[in-house]
N, CA and C atoms as a LAMMPS dump frame, in Angstrom:
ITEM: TIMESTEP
0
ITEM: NUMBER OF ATOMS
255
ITEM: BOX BOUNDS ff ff ff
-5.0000000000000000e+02 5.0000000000000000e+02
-5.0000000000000000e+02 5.0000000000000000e+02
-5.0000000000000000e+02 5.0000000000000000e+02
ITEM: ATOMS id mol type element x y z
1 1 1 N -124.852 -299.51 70.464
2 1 2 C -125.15 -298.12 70.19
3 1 3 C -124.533 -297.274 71.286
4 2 1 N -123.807 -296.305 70.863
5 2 2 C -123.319 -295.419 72.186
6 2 3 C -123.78 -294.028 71.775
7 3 1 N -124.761 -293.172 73.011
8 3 2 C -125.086 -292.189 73.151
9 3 3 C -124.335 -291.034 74.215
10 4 1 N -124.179 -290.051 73.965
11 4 2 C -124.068 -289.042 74.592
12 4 3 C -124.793 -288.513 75.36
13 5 1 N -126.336 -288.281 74.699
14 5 2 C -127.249 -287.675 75.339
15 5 3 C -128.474 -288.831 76.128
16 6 1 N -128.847 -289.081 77.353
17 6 2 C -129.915 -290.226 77.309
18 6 3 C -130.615 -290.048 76.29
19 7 1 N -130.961 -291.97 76.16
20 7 2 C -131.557 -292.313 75.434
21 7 3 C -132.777 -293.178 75.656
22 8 1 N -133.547 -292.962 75.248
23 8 2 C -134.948 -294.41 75.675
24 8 3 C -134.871 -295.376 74.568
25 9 1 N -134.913 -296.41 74.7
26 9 2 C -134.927 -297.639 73.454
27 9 3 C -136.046 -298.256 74.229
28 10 1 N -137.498 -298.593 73.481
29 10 2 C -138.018 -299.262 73.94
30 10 3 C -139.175 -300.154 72.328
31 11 1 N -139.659 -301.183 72.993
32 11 2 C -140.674 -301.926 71.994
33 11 3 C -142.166 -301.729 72.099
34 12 1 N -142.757 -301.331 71.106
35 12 2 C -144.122 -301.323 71.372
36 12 3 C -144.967 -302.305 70.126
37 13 1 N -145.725 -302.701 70.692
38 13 2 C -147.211 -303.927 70.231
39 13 3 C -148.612 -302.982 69.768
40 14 1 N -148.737 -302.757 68.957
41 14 2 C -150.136 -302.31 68.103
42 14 3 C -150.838 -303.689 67.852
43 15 1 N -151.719 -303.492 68.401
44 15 2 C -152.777 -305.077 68.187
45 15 3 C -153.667 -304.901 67.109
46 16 1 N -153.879 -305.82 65.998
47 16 2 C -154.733 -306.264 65.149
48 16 3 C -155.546 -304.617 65.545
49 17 1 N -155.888 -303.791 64.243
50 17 2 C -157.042 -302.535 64.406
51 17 3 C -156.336 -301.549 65.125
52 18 1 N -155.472 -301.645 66.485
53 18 2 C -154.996 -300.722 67.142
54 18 3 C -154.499 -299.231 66.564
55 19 1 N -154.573 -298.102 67.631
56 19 2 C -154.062 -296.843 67.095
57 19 3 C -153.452 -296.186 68.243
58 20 1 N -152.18 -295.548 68.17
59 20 2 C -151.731 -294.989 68.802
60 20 3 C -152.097 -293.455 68.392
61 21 1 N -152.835 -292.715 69.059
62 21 2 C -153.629 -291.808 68.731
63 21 3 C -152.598 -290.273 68.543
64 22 1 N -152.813 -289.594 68.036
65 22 2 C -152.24 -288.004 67.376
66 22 3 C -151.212 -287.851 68.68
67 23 1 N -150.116 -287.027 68.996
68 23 2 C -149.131 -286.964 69.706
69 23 3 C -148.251 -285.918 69.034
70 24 1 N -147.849 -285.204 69.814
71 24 2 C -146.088 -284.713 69.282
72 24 3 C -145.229 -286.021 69.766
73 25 1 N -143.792 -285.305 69.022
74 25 2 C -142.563 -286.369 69.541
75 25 3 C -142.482 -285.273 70.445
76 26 1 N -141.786 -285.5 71.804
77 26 2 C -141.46 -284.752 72.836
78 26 3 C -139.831 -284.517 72.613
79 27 1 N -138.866 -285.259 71.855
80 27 2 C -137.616 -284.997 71.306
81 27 3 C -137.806 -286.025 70.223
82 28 1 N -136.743 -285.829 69.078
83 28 2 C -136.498 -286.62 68.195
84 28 3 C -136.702 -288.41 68.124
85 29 1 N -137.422 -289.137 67.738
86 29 2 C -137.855 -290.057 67.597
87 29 3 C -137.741 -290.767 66.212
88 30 1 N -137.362 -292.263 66.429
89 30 2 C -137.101 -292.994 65.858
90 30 3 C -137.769 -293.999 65.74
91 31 1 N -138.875 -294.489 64.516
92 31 2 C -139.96 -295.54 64.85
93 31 3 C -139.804 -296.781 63.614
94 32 1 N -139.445 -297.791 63.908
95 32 2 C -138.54 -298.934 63.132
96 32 3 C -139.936 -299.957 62.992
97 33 1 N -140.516 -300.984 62.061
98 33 2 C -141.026 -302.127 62.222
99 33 3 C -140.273 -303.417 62.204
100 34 1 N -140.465 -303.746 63.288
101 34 2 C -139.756 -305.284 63.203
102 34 3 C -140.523 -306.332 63.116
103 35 1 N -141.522 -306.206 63.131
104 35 2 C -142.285 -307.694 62.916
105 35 3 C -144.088 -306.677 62.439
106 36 1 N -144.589 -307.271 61.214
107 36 2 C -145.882 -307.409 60.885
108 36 3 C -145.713 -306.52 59.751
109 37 1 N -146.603 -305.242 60.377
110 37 2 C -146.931 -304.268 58.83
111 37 3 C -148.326 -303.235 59.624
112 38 1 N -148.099 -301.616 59.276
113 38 2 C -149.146 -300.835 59.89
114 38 3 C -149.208 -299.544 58.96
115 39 1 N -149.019 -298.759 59.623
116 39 2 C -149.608 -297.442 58.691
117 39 3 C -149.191 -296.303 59.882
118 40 1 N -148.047 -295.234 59.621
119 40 2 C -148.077 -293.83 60.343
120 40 3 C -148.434 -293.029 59.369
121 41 1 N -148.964 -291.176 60.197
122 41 2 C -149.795 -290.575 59.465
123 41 3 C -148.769 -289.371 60.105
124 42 1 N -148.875 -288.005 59.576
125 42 2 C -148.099 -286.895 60.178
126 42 3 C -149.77 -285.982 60.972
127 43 1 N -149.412 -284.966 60.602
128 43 2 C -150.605 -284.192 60.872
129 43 3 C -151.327 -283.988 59.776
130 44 1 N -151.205 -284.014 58.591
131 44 2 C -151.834 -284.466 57.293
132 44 3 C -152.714 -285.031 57.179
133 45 1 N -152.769 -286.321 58.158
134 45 2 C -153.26 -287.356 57.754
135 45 3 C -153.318 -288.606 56.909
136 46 1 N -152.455 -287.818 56.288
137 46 2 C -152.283 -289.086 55.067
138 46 3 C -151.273 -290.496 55.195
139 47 1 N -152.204 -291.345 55.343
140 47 2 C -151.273 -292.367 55.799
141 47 3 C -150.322 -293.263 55.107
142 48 1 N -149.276 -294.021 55.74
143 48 2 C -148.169 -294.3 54.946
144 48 3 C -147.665 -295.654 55.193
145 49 1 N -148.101 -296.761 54.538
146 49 2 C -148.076 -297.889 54.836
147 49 3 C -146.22 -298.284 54.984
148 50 1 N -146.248 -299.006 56.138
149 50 2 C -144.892 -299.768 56.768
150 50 3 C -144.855 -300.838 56.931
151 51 1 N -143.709 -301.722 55.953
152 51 2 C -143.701 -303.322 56.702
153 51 3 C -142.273 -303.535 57.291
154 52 1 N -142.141 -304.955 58.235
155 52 2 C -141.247 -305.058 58.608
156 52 3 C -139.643 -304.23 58.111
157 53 1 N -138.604 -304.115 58.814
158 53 2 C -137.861 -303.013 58.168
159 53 3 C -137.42 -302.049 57.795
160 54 1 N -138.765 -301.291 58.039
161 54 2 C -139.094 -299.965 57.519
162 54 3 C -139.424 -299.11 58.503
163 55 1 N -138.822 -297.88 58.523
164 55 2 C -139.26 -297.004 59.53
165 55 3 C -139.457 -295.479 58.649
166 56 1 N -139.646 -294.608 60.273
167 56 2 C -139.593 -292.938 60.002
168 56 3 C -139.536 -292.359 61.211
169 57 1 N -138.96 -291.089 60.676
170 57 2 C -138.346 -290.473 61.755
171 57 3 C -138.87 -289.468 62.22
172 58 1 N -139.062 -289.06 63.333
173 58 2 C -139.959 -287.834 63.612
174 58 3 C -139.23 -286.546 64.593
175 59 1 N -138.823 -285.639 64.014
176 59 2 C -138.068 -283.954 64.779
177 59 3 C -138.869 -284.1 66.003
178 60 1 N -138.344 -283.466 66.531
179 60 2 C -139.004 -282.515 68.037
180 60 3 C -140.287 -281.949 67.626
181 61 1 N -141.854 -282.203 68.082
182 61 2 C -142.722 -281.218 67.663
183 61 3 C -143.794 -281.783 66.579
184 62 1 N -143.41 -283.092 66.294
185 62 2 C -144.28 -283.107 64.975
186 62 3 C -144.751 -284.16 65.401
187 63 1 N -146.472 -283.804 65.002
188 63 2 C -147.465 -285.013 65.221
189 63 3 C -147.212 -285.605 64.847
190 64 1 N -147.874 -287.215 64.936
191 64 2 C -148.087 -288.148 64.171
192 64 3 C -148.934 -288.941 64.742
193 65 1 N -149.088 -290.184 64.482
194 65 2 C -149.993 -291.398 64.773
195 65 3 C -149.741 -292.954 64.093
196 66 1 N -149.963 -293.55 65.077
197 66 2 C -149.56 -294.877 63.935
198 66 3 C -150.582 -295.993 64.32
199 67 1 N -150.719 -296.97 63.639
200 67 2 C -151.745 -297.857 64.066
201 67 3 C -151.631 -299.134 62.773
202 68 1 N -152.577 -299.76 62.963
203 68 2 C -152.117 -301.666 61.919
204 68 3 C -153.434 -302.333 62.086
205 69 1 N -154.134 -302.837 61.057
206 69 2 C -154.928 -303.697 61.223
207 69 3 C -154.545 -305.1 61.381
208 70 1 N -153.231 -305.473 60.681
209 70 2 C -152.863 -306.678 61.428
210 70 3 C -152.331 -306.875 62.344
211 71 1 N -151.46 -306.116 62.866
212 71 2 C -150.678 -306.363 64.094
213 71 3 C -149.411 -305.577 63.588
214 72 1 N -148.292 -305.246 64.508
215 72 2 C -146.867 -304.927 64.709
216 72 3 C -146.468 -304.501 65.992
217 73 1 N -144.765 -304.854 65.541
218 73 2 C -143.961 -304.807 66.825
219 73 3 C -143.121 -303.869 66.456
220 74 1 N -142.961 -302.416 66.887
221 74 2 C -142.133 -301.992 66.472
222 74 3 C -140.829 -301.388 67.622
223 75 1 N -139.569 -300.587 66.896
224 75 2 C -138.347 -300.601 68.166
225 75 3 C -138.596 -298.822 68.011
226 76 1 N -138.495 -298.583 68.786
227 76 2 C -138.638 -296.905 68.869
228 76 3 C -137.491 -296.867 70.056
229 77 1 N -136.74 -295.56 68.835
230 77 2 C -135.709 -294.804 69.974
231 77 3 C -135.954 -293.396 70.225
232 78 1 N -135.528 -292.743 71.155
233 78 2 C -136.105 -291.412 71.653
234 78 3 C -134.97 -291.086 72.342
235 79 1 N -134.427 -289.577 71.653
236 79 2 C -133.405 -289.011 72.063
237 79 3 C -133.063 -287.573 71.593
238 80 1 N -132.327 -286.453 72.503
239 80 2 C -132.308 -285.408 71.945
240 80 3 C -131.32 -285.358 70.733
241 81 1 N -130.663 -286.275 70.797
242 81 2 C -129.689 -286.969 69.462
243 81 3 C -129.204 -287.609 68.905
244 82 1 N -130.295 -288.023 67.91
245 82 2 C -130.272 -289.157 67.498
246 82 3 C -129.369 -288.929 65.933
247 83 1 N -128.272 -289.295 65.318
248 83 2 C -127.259 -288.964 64.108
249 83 3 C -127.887 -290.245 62.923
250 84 1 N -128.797 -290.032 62.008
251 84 2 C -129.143 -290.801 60.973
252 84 3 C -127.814 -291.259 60.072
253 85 1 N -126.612 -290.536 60.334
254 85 2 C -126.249 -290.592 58.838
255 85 3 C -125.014 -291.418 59.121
């Protein structure tokens, strides 16, 4: 991957029940599952089941939350520019 702008690439572990509680993205964010299966929510609330594979993307500014009753590993990137297409 080659960036212009720094970038953070990092992995995070939601344990069995876990929640990563309400948040803005602080810049554009990128949230991928690579291993298990969980559930992100916007400010809505309404949650949106994810399995391995599957991600969503979150602008500058917008809540969210994510969490799994079984477990996941997911890859989150964080950057002021991140190009989907």
């Amino acid at each position: 991957m080659r960036t212009v702008e720094p970038t953070s690439i990092g992995f995070m572990y939601i344990e069995q029940g876990g929640i990563v509680g309400m948040h803005e993205a602080s810049v554009p964010q990128l949230f991928i599952v690579i291993q298990g299966e969980g559930w992100i929510c916007g400010a809505d609330k309404e949650k949106i089941f994810l399995k391995a594979g599957e991600g969503v993307f979150w602008q500058t500014g917008q809540a969210h939350e994510s969490g799994s009753d079984t477990g996941l590993t997911a890859l989150i990137l964080e950057s002021t520019q991140i190009n989907l297409a």
